[in-house]
N, C-alpha and C positions, 0 to 999 in steps of 0.2 A: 901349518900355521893357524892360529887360535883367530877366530874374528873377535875385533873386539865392538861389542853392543855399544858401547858410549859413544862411539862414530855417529851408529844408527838414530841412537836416539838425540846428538845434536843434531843428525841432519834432515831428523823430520820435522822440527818446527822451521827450521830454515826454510826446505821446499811448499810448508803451508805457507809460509808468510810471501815468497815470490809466486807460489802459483796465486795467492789471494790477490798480490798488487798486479800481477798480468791482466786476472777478469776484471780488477778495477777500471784498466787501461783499455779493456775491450768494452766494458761499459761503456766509457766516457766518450769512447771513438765512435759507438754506436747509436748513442745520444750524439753526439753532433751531428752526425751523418742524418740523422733523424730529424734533426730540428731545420739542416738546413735545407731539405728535398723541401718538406711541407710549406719554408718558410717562402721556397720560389715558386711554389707548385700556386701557392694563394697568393702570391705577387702579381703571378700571373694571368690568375682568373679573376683580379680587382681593376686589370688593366684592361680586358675583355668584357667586364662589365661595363668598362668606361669606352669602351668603343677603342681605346687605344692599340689597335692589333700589333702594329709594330713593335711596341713595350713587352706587348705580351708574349710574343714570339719568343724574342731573347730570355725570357724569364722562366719558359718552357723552355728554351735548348739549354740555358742551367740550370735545370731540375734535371735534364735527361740527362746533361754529364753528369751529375750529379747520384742519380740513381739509373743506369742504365738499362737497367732490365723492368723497370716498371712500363705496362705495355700499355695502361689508362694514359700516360705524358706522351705517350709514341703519337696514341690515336687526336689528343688533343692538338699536337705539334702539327699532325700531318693534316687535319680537319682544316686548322687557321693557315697553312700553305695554301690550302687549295680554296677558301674562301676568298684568300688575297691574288688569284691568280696564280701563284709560285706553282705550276704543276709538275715539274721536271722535280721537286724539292717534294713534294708531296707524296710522289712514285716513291719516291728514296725511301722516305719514311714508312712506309705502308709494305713494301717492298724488303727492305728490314724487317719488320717484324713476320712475315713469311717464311721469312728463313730461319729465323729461331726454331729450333727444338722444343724449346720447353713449355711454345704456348698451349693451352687447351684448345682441342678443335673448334669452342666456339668463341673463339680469338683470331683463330686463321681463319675462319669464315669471315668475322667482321672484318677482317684485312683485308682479305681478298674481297670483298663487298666495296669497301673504302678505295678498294684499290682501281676496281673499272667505275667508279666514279671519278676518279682523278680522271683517268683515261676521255671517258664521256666528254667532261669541262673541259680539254682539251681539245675535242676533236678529235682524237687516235681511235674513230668506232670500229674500225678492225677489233684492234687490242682490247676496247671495250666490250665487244663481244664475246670474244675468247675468255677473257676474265668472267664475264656473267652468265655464262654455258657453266661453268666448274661449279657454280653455285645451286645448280641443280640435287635437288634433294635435302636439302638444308635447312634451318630455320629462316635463312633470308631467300629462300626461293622466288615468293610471291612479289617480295620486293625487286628482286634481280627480273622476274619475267616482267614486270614496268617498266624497269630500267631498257630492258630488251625491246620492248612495242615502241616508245621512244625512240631509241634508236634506230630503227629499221622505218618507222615513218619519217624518221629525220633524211636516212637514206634512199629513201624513197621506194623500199624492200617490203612492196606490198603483199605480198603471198608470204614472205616468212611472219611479215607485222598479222595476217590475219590467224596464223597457225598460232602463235603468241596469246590474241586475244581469244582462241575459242579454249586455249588453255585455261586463260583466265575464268575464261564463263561458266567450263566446266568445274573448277574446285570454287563456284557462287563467289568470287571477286568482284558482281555488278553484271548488267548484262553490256554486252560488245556488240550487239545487233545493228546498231547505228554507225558502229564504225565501220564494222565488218563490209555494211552498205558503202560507205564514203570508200573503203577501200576496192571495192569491185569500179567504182565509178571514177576510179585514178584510174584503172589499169584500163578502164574504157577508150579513157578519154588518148591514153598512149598509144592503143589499138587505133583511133582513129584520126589519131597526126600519124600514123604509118598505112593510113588507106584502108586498114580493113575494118570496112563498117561493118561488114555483117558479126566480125566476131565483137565491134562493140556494143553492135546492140544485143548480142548474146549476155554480152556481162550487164549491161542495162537493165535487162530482163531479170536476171538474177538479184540484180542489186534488188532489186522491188519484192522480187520474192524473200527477199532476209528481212529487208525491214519496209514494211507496205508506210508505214505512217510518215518515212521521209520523205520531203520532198524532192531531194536533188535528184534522183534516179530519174525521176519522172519529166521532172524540167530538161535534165539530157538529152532524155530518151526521147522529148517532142520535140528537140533543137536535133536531132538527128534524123529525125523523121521529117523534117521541116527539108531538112539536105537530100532528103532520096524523093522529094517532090510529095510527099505523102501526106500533104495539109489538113486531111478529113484524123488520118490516125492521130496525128501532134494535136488537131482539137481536140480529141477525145482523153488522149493520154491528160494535157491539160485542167481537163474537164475532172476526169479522177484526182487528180493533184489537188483541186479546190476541196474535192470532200475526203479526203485524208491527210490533207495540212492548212485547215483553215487559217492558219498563223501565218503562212507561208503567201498567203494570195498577193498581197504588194510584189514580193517578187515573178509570182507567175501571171499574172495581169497584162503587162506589156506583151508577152510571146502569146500570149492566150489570145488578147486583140489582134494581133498580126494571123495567127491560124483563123481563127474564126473568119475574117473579111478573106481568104486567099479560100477557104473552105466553102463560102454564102452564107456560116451561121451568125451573121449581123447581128439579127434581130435578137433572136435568142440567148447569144452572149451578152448583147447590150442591156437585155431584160437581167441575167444573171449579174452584169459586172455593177448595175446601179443597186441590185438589193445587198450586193457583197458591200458594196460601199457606204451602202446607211450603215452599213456594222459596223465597218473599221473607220471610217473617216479618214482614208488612207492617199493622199496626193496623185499616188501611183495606179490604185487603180482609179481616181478621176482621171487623170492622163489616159486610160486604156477606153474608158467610155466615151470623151471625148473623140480619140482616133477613130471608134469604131461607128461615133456621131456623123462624127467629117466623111465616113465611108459612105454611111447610106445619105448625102448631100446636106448636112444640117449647114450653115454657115457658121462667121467667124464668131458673131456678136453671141450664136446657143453655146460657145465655146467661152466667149467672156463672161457671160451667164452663170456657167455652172461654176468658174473659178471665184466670179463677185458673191453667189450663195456659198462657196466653201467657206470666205471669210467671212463671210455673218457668222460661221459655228467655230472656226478654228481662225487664230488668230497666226498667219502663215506669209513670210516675208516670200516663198519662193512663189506660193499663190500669187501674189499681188505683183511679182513679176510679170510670169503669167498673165493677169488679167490687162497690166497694162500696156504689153506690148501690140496688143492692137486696139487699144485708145488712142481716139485725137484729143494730142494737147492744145492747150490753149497759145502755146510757142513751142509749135511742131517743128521747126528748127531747130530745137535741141533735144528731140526725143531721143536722135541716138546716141549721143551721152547719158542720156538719164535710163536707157536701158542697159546700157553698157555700165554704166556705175550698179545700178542692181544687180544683173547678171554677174559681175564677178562677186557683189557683196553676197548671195545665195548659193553661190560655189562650196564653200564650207557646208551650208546646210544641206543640201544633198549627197554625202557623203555616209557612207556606212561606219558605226562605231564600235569593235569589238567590247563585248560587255566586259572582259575576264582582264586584259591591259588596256582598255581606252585606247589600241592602235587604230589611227584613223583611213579609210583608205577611199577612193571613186567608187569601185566595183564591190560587191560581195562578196567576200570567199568564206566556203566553206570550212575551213582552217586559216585562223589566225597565222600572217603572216610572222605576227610580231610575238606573239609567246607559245606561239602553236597549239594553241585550244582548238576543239571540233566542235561546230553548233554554236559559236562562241557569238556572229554577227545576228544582230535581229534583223527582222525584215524589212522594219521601218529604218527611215533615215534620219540623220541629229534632229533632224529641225520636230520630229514626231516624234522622237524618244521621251 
């Protein structure tokens, strides 16, 4: 049977003209497809500029159906879950894109990065663990072993939080010596609500050898020594604490005044605490010179004295408490109202104020309660800040 060519040749402009209107049609499809990812993808990040996170959410999950495999809308989606709390929705998303094949490893890394941060904001620091352990060796390494010291001081996992920081110290991240300190002197302080002083004050010891310049090791370490009857050592210890943390003397001043009079160094700490005090002008250690005034018999009026000269230089409500709870009024029948209305109105002002979130607290901690900063409380109180 002959072919015949006139077939062939109608049926090649035929197949040019439907394969040309096919790519027309794959054009058009892919131009829309195009216009309309962009057009929710910028929807979404003009409602994110506006603070509207809600809008924006939805405008990212139709961008993502929209283009499913774009893995920048995954990270964006999954970021604004976990911003707004949604964490269980956040996992998803983050978690997803893990399981793709086709990402580039430093796509799964950001996932898995993104991923025990969800976990973190949660609370799941198990899971958050395990996720930032896999991130070893990576470009978010150093980021992940933060993530990791964080967590383990959250847990209170002071031995693996110090192994963490000497990581960091070692690849120059900052130096850790201060924590490393504060960390020895948790696991003291656990050592000795479980009775064994000796091994606290073994870590006390240490603590001071990591980082000499801090104070708290020292101030422990004479509140420990204050407990084994050991008054001459806690002055002493004390006494080093003034010349390696001159910053620090308000808070070592009171324990200092109590060792010194329980020790007989009266005089000599009295001599110390009044030239400490022309330095700083600091309540606290008037308070200390004071107590160790009243030891060696001064009376009450050397004591209202030295409060009525504070406020010639510092103009100080808790002072003036102070000076005049042993004044006679002129209608001594209502003193104790009118010390008791001052007394509580100076409450506030002796209070400690973390410098990093303004959490306010009675006592001094060496970590913020409130956003968990180290070093974070000064030594002075509001009213001297």
């Amino acid at each position: 049977m002959e072919f015949d060519f006139s077939l062939l040749l109608l049926a090649l402009p035929i197949a040019f003209v439907l394969g040309w209107v096919a790519s027309r049609f794959d054009m058009r499809q892919l131009r829309m497809e195009n216009r309309q990812a962009p057009k929710a993808y910028f929807k979404g990040l003009n409602f994110l500029l506006n603070e509207q996170q809600d809008q924006a959410i939805d405008a990212f999950i139709e961008a993502v159906q929209n283009d499913p495999d774009t893995s920048e809308l995954h990270f964006a989606l999954g970021n604004l879950f976990r911003r707004r709390g949604e964490y269980e929705r956040a996992v998803r998303v983050h978690q997803h894109l893990l399981s793709r094949g086709d990402l580039a490893a430093t796509d799964l890394h950001r996932a898995q990065h993104a991923l025990a941060l969800d976990y973190l904001k949660a609370g799941l620091l198990d899971r958050a663990e395990e996720a930032l352990l896999k991130l070893e060796g990576t470009e978010f390494e150093v980021q992940a072993r933060l993530a990791l010291l964080a967590n383990y001081e959250r847990s209170r996992d002071w031995q693996n939080a110090a192994e963490i920081a000497r990581r960091l110290q070692a690849n120059d991240q900052g130096s850790f010596t201060g924590r490393l300190a504060h960390y020895l002197c948790e696991q003291a302080e656990a050592q000795f609500a479980k009775g064994a002083r000796d091994e606290a004050r073994k870590l006390l010891e240490q603590a001071i050898a990591t980082a000499p310049q801090a104070p708290r090791s020292r101030i422990e370490l004479a509140q420990l020594l204050t407990d084994f009857k050991d008054h001459q050592g806690a002055y002493q210890t004390l006494m080093a604490a003034v010349q390696a943390a001159p910053s620090a003397v308000p808070l070592i001043a009171p324990l200092l005044a109590q060792s010194a009079i329980a020790s007989g160094h009266i005089a000599k700490a009295t001599s110390d605490m009044e030239a400490l005090y022309q330095e700083s002008r600091s309540l606290d250690v008037l308070d200390a010179v004071v107590a160790l005034e009243a030891a060696s018999g001064a009376t009450i009026n050397t004591a209202r004295e030295r409060y009525a000269h504070h406020l010639e230089k510092e103009p100080s409500l808790v002072a003036a408490a102070k000076w005049i709870a042993g004044e006679k009024l002129e209608h001594e029948q209502f003193h104790p109202q009118v010390q008791r209305a001052l007394d509580n109105a100076v409450k506030p002002l002796t209070r400690y104020r973390c410098a990093a979130c303004g959490f306010e607290a009675k006592r001094h901690f060496w970590q913020c309660p409130g956003c968990q900063a180290w070093d974070s409380y000064p030594a002075r109180r509001v009213e001297e800040l």
